[in-house]
N, C-alpha and C positions, 0 to 999 in steps of 0.2 A: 184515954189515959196511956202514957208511957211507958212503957215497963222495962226493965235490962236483965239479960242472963248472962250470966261467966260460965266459960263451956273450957273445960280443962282436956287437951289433947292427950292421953294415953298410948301413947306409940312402944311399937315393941322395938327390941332393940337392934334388928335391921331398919329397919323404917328410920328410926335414927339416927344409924351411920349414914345411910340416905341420904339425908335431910341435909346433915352438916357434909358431906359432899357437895351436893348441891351448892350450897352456901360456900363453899370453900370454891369453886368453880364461876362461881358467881363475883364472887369477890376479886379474881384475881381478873377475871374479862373488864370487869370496873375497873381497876388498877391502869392494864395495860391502856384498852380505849382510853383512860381520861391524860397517858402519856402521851401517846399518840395527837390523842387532840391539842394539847400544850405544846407539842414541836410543830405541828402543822400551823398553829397560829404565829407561832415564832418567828416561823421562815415565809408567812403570806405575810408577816408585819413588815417584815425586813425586804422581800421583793418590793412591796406598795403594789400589788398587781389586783387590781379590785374586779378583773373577770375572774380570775383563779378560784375554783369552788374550794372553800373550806371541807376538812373533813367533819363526816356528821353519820347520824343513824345509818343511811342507806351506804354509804361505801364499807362502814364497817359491819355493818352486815354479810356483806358479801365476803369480805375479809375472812369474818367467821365461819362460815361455809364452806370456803378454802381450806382453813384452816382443818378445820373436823377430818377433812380425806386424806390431810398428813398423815403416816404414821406417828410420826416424831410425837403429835400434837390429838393421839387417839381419846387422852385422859376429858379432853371436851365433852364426851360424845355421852361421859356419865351423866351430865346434866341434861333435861328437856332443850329443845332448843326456844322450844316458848319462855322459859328460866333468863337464857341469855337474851334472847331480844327484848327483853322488858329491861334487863338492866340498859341494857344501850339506849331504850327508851327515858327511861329515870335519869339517863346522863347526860341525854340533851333536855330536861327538865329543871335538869339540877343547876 
């Protein structure tokens, strides 16, 4: 037999601001990557060069990595980095 429970998260209200940190950090690496990947098809449309790698998980990965040891760009650093690689995972899924 199947059974289902609903399990209600209680978070205090650091864990919160947390959360939606995260989330707000997450959202904006989806934004940017999925600009990214929109100009890079753009301009591999517009070449016709079928060796040229498209952009995808692995260069922007690295990208991110770069990124995080900016100062400019320390606000990254609030989120997991496992947070961001799953989104760039979900954006080549997407």
């Amino acid at each position: 037999m199947l059974t289902a429970r609903k399990y209600v998260a209680c978070l205090l209200p650091e864990q919160d601001m947390y959360g939606s940190d995260c989330e707000g950090v997450a959202r904006v690496v989806w934004n940017v990557a999925l600009a990214q990947r929109q100009e890079s098809s753009k301009r591999w449309r517009a070449s016709r060069r079928e060796n040229q790698p498209k952009l995808g998980y692995a260069s922007q990965c690295a990208e991110l990595a770069q990124a995080k040891k900016d100062p400019d760009f320390a606000w990254l650093k609030t989120a997991p980095a496992v947070i961001l690689q799953q989104t760039l995972l979900d954006l080549d899924k997407a």
